[in-house]
N, C-alpha and C positions, 0 to 999 in steps of 0.2 A: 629562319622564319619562326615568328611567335604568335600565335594566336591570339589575337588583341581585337574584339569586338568593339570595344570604345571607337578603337578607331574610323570604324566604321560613319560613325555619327558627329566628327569631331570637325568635318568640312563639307562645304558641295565641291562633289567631285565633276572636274571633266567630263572624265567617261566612267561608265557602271557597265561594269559584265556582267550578267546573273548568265553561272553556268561554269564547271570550270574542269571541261575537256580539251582535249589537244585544240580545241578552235579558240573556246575561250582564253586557257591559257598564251596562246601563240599571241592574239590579240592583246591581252594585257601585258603582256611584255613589249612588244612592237610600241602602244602609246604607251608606256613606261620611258621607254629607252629613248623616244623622240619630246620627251618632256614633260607631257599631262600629267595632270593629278588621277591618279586612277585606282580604281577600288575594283574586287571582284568578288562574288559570293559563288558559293555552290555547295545545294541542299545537302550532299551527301561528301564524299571525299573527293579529294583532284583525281582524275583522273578513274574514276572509279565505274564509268558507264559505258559506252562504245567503247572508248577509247582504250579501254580493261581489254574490251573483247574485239580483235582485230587479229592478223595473219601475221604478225609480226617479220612482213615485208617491205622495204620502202623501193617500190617498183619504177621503172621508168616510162612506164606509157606503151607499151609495147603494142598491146593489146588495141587502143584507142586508132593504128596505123589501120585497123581492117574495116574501119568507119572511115578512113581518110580525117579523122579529126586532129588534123596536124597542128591544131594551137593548145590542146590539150597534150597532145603526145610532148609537146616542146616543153610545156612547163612542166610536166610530171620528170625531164628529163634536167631539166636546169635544180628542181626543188631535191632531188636524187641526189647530187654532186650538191647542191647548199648543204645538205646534212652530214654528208662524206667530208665538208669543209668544217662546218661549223661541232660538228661531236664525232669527229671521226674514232673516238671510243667507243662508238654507240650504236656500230654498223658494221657489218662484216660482208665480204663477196661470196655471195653464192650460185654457181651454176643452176640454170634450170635447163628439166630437157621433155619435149613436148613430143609426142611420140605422130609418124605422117603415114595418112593411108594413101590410096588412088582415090585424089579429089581433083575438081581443078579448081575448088575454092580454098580448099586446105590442105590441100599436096603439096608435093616437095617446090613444085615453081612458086606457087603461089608464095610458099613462106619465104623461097629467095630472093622474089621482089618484093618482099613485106623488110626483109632483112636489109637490102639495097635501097629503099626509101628510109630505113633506120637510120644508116651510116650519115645520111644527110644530114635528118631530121636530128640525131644526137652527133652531130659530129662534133661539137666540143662536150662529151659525155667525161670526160676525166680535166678537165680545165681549172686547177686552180687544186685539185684533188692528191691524197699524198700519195706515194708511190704505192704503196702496198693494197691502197684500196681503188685502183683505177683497173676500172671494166674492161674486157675484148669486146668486138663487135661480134653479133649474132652470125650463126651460120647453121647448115643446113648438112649432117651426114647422114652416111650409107645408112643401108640396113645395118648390115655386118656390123660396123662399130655401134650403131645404138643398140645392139641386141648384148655386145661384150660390154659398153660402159656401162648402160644403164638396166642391168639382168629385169627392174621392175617392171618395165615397160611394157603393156601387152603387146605380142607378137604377132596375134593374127593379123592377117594383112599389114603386116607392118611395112611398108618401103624406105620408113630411114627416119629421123628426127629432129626437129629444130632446138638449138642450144644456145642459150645464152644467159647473159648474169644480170644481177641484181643485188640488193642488201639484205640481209637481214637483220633483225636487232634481238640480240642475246638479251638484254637485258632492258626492252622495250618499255617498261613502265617508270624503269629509271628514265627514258627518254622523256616522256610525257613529261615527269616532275622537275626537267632542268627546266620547263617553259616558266614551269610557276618559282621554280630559285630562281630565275634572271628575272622576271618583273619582278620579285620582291627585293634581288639588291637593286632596280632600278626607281626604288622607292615605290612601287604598288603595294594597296594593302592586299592581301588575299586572306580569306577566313573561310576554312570548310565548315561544314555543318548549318548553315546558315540558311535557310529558304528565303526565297520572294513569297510572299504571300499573294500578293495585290500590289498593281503601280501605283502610284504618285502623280498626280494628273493638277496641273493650271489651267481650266480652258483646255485646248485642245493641245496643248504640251506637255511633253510626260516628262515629269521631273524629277523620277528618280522610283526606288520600290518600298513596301512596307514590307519587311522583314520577320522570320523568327528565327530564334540560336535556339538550335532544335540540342544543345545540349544543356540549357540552363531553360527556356521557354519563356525568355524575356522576347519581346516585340522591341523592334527598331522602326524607325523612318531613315533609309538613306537617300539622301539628294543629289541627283547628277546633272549636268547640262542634256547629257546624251547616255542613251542607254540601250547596251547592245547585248540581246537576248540570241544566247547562244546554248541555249540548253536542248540541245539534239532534236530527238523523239518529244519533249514533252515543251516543244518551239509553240505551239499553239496557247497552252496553257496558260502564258503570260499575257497572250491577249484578249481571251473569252469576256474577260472583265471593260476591255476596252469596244467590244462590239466587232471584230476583225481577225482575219484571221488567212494564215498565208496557202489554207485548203491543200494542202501536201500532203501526198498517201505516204504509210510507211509501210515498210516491209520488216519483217524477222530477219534476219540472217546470223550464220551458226557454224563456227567451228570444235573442231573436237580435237583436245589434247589425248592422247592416249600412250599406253607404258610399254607399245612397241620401240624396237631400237629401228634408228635411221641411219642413214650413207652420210656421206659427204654431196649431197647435190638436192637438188626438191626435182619431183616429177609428176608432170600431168596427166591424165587424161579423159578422155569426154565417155559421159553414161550416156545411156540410151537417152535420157530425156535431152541428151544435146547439151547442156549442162558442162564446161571446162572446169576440172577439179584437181586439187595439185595436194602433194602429198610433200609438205614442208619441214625439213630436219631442224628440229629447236630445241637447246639443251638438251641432246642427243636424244630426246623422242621425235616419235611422227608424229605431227601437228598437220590434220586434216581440212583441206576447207575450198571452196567456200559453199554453204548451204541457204538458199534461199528460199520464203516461202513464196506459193503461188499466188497468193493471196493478201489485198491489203490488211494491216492488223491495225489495230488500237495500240498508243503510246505506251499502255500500262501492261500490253498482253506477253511479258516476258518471260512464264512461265513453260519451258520447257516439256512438249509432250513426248510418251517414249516411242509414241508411234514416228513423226518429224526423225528423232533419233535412228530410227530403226530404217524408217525411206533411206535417211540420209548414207548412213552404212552400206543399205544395200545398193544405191548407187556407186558409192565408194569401191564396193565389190566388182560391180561393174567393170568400171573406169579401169579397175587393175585387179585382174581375173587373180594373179597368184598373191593377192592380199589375204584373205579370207578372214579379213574382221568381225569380232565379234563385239557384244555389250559390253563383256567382260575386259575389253581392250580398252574400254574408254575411261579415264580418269578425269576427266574434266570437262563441262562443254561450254564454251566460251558463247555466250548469245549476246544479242543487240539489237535495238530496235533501229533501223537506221531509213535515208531518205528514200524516198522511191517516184517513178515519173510514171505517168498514165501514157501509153501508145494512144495511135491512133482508132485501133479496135476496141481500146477500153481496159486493155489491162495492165497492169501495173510492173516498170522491171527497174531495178539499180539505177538511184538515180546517177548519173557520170560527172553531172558538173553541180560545184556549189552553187547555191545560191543565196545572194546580198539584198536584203527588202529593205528599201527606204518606204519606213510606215508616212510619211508624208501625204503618201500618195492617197492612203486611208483615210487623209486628214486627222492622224495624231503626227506631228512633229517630234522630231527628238527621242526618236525610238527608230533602232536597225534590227532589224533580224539575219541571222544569219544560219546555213546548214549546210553541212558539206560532209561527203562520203568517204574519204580517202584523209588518209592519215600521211603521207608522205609532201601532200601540196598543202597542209593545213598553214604552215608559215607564209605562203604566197598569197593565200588569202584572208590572211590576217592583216598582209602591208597592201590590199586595198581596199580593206573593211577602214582602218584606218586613215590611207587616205583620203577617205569617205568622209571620216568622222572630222577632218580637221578644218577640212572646206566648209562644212556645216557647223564645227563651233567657230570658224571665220576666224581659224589662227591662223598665224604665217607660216606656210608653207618648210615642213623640216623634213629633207629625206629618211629614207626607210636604211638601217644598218643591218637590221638582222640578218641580214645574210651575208655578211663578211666578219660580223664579230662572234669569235666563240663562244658558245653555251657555257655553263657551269661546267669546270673538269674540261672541256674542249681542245685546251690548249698542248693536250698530249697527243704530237701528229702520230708519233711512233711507237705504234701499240708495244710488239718485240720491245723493244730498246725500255722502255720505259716497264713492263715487268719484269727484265732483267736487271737493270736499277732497282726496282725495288725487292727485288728478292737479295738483293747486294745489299743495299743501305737498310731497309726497314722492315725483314721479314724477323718477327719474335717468335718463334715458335709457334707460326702460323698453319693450319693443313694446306696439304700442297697443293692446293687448289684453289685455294683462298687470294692468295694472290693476283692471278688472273682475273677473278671473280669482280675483285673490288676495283679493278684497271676498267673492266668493261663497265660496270657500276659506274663510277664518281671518276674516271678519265686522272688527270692530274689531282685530282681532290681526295684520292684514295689513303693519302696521307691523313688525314685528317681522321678518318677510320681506324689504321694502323696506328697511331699515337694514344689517340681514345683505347684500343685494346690493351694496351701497355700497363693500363691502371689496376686491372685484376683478370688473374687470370681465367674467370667464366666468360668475361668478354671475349678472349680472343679464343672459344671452345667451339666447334660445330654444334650448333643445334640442333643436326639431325643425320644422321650416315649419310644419305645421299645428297646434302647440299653442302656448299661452303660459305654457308649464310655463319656468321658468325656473332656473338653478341652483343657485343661493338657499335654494329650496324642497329640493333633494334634502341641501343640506349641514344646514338644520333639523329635519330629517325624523332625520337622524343623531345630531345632538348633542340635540335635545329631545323626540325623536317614539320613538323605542325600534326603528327601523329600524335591522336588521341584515345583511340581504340586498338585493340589487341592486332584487328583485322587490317588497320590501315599499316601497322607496321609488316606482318607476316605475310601480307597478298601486294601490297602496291610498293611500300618504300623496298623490301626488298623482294627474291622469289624465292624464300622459303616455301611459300605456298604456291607456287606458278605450276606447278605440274600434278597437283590435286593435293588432299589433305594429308598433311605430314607428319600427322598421325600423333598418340596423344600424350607420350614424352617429350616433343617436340612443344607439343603446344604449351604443357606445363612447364618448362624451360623459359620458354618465350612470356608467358603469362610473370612470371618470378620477377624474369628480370625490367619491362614493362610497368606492372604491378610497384617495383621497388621503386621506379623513377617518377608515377603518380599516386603514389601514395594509398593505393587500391586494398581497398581490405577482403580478405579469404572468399567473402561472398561474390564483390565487385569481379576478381579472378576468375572463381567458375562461373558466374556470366557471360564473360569476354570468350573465353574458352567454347563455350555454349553457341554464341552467337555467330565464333569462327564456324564453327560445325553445321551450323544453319546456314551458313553462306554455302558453304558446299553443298546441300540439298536444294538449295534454290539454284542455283547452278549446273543443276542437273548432272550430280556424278552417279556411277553405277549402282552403288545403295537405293537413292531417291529414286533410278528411274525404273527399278525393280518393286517398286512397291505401287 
């Protein structure tokens, strides 16, 4: 991937993304791969906004059965096993286990027939899936054993536990960015940093947006047939200008990475306010969540307070009485401004299903919006944003592949098998860690990595004691990854920075070698350096939320 803003301007495109998170990206590779000309912009970097901040689970709908929303529950469970297929580098099993009192909404029966409408509802839950990553069905034990498996679990009134698996993704931000590698080799353009300013309007058709490169502050006109605004939280934005607007509340919501150690399994459970909260092992920390506000917020209001922080905790406390979390545990706090539905009382909770606006309706043609919560069915609802979009530009009818064709790196079914080959054929005096790292990273593409490190040896050195982020990684991340800033290499292309700030020989390392590949001069470096550091305060880690 090359950052080429020309291109932008060099055609009218098909279809125009403004936006470029898991919805956007999914979307622009889906009409990539089935033919269009397709362009995508987003203001800031890929993936750099909800899709940053997420539980790094890819869940099967478990939850959606106690609604009886059995056409949600089915696709959260087919989109589950599509990713297990398509980047099964990129996903790992993990038990969860939900701790049961005397209910008879949420007792031991209850979860057995929630667990026995499962087996139905996912009965091809490993179909097509490689051996290593296919799930059991859910089930319901004693006291006795959830008290010895899962020691976290609170115990008062305990009567027993519901268990069952799910994914999770070690290396979740490399997931996001294979969306935007596959529509770029499917010929999309994609360009970060790039704003919609203002649409493009003929009469009542929108034909496309006016633009800024918010890294030179040149102005463009991009022109499209169709233009499918998927920029999250700030979804409204794009159409103030047009008169319309899709009136969607949002909510806050907040997880919290912290420098406890974790088990082998994630475990839930509920605070006083009623509240299900699960306490998720990622890169061997606790990764806490989910925290919602009560309240709808403003798209811009993603400033982190320490009081939200401190509710959030002491809920946390709650849920699991022998946690005893404190500030000082938290190294990171993942926020997001994401969708939200109004009850019938008027209040506002999680929105549960996407939604696809054909602006027609508003009388602008040739504009889609789209918003959606969930990160694991964002592919599913890309291939029918799409075939949305094809009916409306009155092309011939091309099915949807993304869901049988591998991602970037994809094509390594056999995690084991394949870093034992490469620690056989291509480990150069790599840390021992490293290896595994860049398997879950780049899948079969980890070559690509390993060979790049071969050229000098700061390349292939740990940039930091506790990761096996290697330098390699940040000089590919430049020449092939569309990484322009310090932060887009150390926070998203890899996760050097995924578990808070990695402190400031790392960063100087990182800045060196960065720095050497564009050409940055001593001042441009402690900028970058600078700016890393301000991302972590606006991020609200323990520093920022102390002062």
């Amino acid at each position: 991937m090359i950052r080429d803003v020309d291109r932008l301007t060099a055609r009218t495109f098909d279809v125009l993304i403004v936006g470029g998170g898991i919805y956007g990206l999914a979307i622009a590779y889906d009409a990539a791969e089935r033919g269009l000309a397709v362009a995508l912009i987003e203001r800031d970097d890929f993936g750099s906004g909800s899709s940053f901040n997420h539980l790094r689970t890819i869940h099967g709908g478990l939850r959606y059965l106690k609604t009886l929303d059995i056409g949600r529950a089915r696709e959260s469970v087919r989109e589950r096993a599509t990713l297990a297929r398509i980047a099964p580098h990129a996903v790992r099993p993990l038990p969860f286990a939900l701790p049961l009192y005397r209910s008879w909404l949420a007792g031991k029966t209850a979860m057995r027939a929630g667990f026995l409408l499962d087996r139905l509802v996912a009965c091809d839950r490993n179909r097509g899936v490689p051996p290593d990553l296919r799930l059991p069905p859910g089930r319901v034990v004693s006291r006795a054993e959830a008290s010895r498996r899962f020691p976290g679990l609170g115990r008062r009134g305990l009567t027993g536990a519901a268990v069952w698996s799910d994914y999770i993704t070690p290396e979740s931000d490399r997931l996001t960015f294979s969306f935007a590698a596959a529509a770029d080799e499917h010929g999309g353009v994609l360009v970060n940093y790039v704003e919609a300013i203002s649409p493009l309007a003929n009469g009542k058709r929108m034909t496309g947006v006016r633009a800024r490169d918010r890294q030179t502050g040149r102005e463009l006109d991009i022109g499209a047939h169709l233009t499918v605004n998927a920029t999250g939280a700030a979804v409204d934005h794009l159409l103030t200008p047009l008169g319309i607007s899709t009136r969607m509340p949002l909510l806050k919501a907040m997880n919290l990475v912290t420098r406890r150690d974790a088990g082998e399994e994630a475990l839930g459970g509920r605070a006083a306010s009623g509240r299900h909260l699960f306490l998720v092992p990622w890169r061997g920390r606790a990764l806490f969540g989910t925290w919602e506000s009560s309240q709808a917020t403003d798209s811009s209001a993603l400033d982190v307070a320490p009081r939200d922080v401190e509710s959030f905790i002491s809920e946390l406390n709650q849920a699991f009485p022998a946690l005893d979390l404190t500030m000082a545990d938290v190294t990171l706090v993942h926020r997001g401004i994401v969708p939200a539905a109004r009850t019938a009382s008027g209040s506002v909770r999680l929105e549960g299903h996407d939604r696809v606006h054909d602006h027609a309706a508003d009388g602008v043609d040739g504009l889609l919006s789209v918003a959606g919560a969930k990160f694991t069915t964002a592919r599913a609802v890309a291939e029918r944003v799409v075939d949305r979009g094809i009916a409306k530009l009155q092309r011939p009818r091309v099915g949807c592949r993304t869901a049988t064709r591998p991602l970037p790196g994809g094509s390594a079914r056999d995690l084991a098998l394949t870093i034992a080959e490469a620690r056989r054929d291509r480990d150069v005096g790599l840390p021992s860690d490293t290896i595994p790292h860049l398997v879950a990273a780049y899948g079969s593409r980890y070559r690509d990595i390993v060979d790049l490190a071969k050229d000098r040896e700061g390349w292939r050195t740990r940039l930091a004691d506790e990761s096996p982020v290697i330098g390699a990684e940040l000089v590919w991340a430049v020449r092939k990854e569309m990484a322009v800033t310090l932060a887009d290499a150390v926070i998203r292309r890899t996760p050097l920075g995924a578990l808070g700030y990695p402190g400031d020989t790392a960063m100087a390392r990182a800045a060196q070698i960065i720095g050497d590949e564009l050409g940055w001069s001593e001042e441009r470096r402690r900028e970058e350096r600078a700016a890393v550091k301000r991302f972590y305060d606006n991020q609200g880690t323990v520093n920022a939320l102390k002062t």
